[in-house]
C-alpha positions, 0 to 999 in steps of 0.5 A: 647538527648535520640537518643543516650540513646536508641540506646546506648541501643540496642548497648548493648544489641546486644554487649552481644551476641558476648561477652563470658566471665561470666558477658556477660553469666550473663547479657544475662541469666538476660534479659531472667530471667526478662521477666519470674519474675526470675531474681535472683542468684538462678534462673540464677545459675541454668540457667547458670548450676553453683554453687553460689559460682562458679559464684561469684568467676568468676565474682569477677575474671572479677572485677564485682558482681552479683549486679552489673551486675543485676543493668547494664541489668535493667538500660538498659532494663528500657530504652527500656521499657520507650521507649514503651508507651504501658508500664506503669510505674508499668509495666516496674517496675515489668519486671525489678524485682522491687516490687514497683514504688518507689524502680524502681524510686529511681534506675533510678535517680541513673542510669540517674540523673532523674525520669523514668516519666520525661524520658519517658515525654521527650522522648516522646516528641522527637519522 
């Protein structure tokens, strides 16, 4: 069951660097930001050489936010992460941008309808 998951994963993330619009830009500026601690509007303006309001009104033309797109690198990012036994789950919440355990839980049962131990307990248990 969580094969699909990961791979579908990877699959993503790779999609992202043949994609060229703003939100693929976005998404790749986020995954590069969130292993620096700075993945936010300010830090990916400045990274994507854009005003604040240049990048919402591009991104409102490709009927997405910066929201929404920042919740989309992080559900896939917290995937990867769990996939890795070395992370604790701490750890994977504060890559992801999270300041605590509960607020990155609370975002993964949104994300996958289960809590991130549950996820890594079954994964684990397939590999």
């Amino acid at each position: 069951m969580y094969d699909p998951l990961i791979e579908q994963a990877e699959e993503y993330l790779r999609s992202l660097y043949v994609q060229d619009n703003y939100a693929a830009q976005l998404k790749r500026m986020l995954a590069e930001l969130m292993a620096e601690g700075e993945a936010n509007a300010d830090a990916a303006c400045r990274a994507l050489k854009l005003s604040r309001r240049t990048l919402q009104r591009r991104l409102k033309a490709e009927k997405t936010s910066f929201n929404k797109v920042l919740q989309e690198v992080r559900a896939v990012l917290a995937i990867n992460y769990l996939s890795d036994k070395r992370l604790k789950a701490l750890e994977v919440a504060l890559l992801l941008g999270y300041s605590s355990i509960s607020s990155f839980t609370n975002a993964f049962k949104s994300w996958y309808d289960l809590p991130p131990a549950e996820y890594r307990q079954r994964f684990l248990a397939q590999v």
